[in-house]
C-alpha positions as CSV (number, residue, x, y, z in Angstrom):
1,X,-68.8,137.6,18.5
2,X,-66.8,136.1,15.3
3,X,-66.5,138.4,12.3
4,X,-68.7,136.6,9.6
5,X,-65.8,135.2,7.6
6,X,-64.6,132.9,10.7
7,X,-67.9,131.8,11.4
8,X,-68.8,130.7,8.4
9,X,-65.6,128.7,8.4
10,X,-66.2,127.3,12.1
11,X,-70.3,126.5,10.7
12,X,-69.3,124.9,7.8
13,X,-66.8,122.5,9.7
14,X,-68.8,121.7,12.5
15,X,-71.9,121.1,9.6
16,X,-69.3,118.5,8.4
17,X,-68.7,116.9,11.8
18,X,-72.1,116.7,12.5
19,X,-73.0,114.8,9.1
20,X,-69.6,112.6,9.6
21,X,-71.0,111.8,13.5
22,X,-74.6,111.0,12.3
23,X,-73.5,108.9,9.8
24,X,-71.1,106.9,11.6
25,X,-73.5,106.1,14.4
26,X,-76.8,105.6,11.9
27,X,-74.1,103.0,10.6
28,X,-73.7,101.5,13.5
29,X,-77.6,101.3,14.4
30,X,-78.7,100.2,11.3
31,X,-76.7,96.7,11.6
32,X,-79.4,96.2,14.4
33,X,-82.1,96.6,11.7
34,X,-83.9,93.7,11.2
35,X,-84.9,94.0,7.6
36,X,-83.2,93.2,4.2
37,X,-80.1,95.2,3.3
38,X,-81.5,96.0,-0.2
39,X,-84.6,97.7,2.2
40,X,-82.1,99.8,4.5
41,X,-80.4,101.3,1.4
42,X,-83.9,102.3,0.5
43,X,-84.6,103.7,4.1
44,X,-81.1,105.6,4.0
45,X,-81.8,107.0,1.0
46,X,-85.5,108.2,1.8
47,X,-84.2,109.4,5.0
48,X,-81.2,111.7,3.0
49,X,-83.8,112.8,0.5
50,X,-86.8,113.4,2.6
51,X,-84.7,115.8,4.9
52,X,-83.2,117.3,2.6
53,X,-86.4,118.3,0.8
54,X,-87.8,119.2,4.1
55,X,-85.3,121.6,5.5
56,X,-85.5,123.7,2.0
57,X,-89.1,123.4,0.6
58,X,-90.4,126.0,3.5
59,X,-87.7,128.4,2.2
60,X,-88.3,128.2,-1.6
61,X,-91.9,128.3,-1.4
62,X,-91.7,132.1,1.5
63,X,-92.8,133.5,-1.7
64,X,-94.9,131.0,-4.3
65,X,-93.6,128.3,-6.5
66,X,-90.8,130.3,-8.5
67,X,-88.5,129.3,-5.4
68,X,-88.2,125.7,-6.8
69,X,-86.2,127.1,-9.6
70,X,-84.0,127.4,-11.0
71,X,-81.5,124.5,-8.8
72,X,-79.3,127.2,-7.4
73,X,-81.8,128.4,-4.7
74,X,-81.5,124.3,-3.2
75,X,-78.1,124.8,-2.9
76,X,-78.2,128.3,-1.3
77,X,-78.5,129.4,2.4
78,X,-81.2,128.9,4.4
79,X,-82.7,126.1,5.8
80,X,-85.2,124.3,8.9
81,X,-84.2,121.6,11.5
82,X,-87.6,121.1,11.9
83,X,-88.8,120.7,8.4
84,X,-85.2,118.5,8.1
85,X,-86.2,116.3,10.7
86,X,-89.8,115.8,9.8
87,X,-89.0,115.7,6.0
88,X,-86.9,112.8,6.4
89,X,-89.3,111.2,9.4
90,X,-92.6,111.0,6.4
91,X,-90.0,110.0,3.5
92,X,-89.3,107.1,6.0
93,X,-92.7,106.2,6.8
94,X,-93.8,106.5,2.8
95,X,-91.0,103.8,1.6
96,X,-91.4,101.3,4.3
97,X,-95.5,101.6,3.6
98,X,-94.1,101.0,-0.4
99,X,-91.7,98.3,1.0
100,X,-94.3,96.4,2.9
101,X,-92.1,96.8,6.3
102,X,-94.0,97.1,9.1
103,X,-91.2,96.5,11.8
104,X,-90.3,100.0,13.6
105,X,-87.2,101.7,12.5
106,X,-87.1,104.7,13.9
107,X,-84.7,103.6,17.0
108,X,-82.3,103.4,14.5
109,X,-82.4,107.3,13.7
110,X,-83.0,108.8,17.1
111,X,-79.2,108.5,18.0
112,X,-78.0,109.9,15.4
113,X,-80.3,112.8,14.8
114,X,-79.8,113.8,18.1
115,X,-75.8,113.4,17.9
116,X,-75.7,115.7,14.8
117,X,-78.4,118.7,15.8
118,X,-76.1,118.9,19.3
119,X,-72.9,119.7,17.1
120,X,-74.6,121.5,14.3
121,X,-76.3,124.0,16.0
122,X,-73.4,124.9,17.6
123,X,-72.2,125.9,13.8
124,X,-75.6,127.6,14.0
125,X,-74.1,129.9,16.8
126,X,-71.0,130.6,15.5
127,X,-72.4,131.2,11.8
128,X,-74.8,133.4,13.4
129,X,-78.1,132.2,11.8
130,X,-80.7,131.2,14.0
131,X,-80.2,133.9,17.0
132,X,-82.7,135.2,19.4
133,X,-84.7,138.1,20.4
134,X,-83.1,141.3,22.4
135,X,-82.4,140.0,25.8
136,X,-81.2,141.6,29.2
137,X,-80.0,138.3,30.7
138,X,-76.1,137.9,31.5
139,X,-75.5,135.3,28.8
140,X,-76.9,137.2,26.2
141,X,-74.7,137.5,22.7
142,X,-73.9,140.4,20.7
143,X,-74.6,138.7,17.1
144,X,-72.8,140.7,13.9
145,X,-75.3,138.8,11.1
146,X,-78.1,140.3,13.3
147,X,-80.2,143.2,11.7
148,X,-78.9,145.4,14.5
149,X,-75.1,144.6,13.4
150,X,-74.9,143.3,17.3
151,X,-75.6,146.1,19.1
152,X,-78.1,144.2,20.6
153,X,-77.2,141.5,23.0
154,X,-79.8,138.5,22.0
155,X,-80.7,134.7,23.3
156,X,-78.2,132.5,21.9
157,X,-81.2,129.8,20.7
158,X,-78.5,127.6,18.9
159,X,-77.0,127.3,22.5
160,X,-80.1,126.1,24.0
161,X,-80.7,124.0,21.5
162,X,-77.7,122.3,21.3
163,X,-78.0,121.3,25.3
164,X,-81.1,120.2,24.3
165,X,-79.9,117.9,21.9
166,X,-76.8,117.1,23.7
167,X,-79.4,116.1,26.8
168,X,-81.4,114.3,24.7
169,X,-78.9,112.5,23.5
170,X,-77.8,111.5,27.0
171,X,-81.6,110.4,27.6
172,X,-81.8,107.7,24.5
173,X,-78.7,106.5,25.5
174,X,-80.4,105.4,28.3
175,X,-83.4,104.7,26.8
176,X,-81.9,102.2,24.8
177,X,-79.7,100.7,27.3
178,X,-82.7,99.8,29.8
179,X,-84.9,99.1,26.4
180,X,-87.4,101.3,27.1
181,X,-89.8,102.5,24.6
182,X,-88.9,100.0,21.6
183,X,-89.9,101.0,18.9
184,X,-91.1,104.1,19.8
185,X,-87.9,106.2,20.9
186,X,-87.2,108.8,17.9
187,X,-91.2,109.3,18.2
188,X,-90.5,110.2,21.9
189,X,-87.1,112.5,20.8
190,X,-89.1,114.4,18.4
191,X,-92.4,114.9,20.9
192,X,-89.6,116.3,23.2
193,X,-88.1,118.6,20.8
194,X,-91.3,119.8,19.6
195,X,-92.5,121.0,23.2
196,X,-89.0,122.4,23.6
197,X,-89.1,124.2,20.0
198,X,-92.8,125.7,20.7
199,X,-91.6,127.3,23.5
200,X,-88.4,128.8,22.2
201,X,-90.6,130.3,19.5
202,X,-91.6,132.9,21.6
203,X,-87.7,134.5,22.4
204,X,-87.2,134.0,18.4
205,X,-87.8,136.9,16.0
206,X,-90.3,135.3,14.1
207,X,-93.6,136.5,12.5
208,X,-96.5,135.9,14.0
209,X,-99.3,133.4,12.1
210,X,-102.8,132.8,13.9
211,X,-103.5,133.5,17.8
212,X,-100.5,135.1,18.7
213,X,-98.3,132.2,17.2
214,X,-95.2,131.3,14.9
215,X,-95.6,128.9,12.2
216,X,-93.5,126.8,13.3
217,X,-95.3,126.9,16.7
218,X,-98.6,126.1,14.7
219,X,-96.4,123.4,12.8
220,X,-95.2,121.8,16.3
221,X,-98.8,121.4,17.5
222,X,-100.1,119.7,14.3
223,X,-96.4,117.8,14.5
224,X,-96.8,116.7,18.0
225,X,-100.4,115.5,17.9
226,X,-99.6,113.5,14.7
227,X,-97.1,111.4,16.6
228,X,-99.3,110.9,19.2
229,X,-101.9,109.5,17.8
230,X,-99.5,107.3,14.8
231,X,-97.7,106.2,19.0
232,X,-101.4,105.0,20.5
233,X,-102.1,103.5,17.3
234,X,-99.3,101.7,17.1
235,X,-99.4,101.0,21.1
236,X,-102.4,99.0,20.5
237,X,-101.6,97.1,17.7
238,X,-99.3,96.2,19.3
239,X,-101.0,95.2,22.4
240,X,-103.3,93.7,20.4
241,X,-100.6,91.7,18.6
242,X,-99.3,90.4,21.8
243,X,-102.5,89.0,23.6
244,X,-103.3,86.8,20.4
């Protein structure tokens, strides 16, 4: 594996390209958003805020509130995708209820999210955050940031999840060509990733919360069943809609 002071050069650089490719194809998306351009600076914003908030509130608040200051702990390490992804998804949802937009917008997110958690989970790897529990399989990695200084050869999570990504990726491509699920396709992405992310949870050295699971695994049930139900909801309105 890298010595630390490479890696942290080759994560913050791929961190970079993964911010420079979201943003380039959110900005090619959003032209396709049928709403005001005063409302999708709104919606950009929420979006930036919302995940940034997301991926570092879990992390400040490990302990109790003391975490949300002073502002050097938001700028420090340590940070979750899933809280990212999520934060950003209900700071979306909360400014177009403010906004009064009821068109869908999340098609115009899926693309990129997907794009960016591909590449920057590969800085994950080669930072070496986000590694996996002691494994005997042939691909396993020997990380140097792990608590057994890489003795231990371990799953390389970032890995899987940046094929993950990377497939999904592929998959909305599709989606989007053959236009199928309008409207709904980031909701499908994320119910994807959070079936892929519970079951990771159990070759990641996390603690365990309540019947044998993670948080997070807790987090992608509650996640998971919230999009369902906000995707039949909206599946009958819109059904609805369309036999008037």
């Amino acid at each position: 594996m890298l010595n630390p002071t490479t890696g942290r050069f080759l994560h913050s650089i791929l961190m970079l390209a993964a911010l420079i490719a979201s943003y380039w194809l959110y900005k090619q998306s959003r032209t396709k958003l049928d709403v005001s351009e005063d409302h999708k600076r709104f919606l950009s914003l929420a979006a930036l805020l919302g995940a940034f908030i997301g991926a570092k509130l879990p992390f400040l608040l490990d302990q109790d509130w003391s975490g949300l200051s002073p502002w050097i702990h938001w700028r420090s390490d340590g940070k979750t995708v899933l809280g990212g992804i999520f934060g950003g998804y209900v700071a979306v949802e909360l400014t177009k209820a403010w906004l009064g937009i009821r068109k869908g917008t999340g098609d115009t997110f899926a693309i990129p999210i997907a794009a960016g958690l591909s590449i920057g989970r590969l800085g994950c790897f080669f930072g070496g955050c986000c590694f996996g529990v002691p494994t005997q399989l042939p691909w396993g990695i020997a990380f140097l940031t792990a608590p057994d200084g890489g003795e231990l050869l371990r799953h390389p999570v970032q890995i899987y999840e940046t094929l993950f990504h990377a497939l999904a990726l592929g998959g909305l491509v599709i989606l989007q060509r053959r236009r199928w699920f309008a409207g709904h396709r980031l909701k499908v992405y994320l119910i994807g990733y959070l079936v892929f992310r519970f079951f990771t949870e159990f070759i990641r050295p996390e603690p365990l919360m309540v019947a044998g699971l993670t948080a997070y695994q807790i987090a992608c049930v509650v996640l998971a069943i919230g999009l369902l139900a906000q995707y039949l909801v909206q599946s009958r309105s819109r059904t609805a809609t369309d036999a008037v």
